[in-house]
C-alpha positions, 0 to 999 in steps of 0.5 A: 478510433482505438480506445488505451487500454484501462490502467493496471490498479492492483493484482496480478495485472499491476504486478510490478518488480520488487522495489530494490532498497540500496541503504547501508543495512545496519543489522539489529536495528528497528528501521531496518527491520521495517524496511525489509517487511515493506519490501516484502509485503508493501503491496498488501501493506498498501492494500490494507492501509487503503482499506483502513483509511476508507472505513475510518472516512465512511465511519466519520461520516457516518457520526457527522450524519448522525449529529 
């Protein structure tokens, strides 16, 4: 029996279409500021939010460990 290929997760195989944001822009403003930084660089702020999340998990553990 034919096995499914293994899903993308991130890279160059997960590569996807640049998410289109179709809000009024209102220029000078904080949110849209931040709306186009997520649209550029979402995927790395994904990445590097997964990491944080990870390291402040294995860090409470650590000092749950400890007590």
């Amino acid at each position: 029996m034919r096995e499914p290929s293994p899903l993308p997760v991130f890279g160059k195989l997960g590569l996807k279409a640049p998410i289109v944001v179709a809000a009024p822009a209102r220029p000078g403003q904080m949110a849209d500021r931040l709306r186009d930084l997520l649209a550029t660089h979402g995927g790395a702020a994904l990445k590097f939010s997964i990491v944080v999340w990870t390291i402040i998990v294995l860090v409470a553990v650590f000092f749950i460990v400890r007590a």
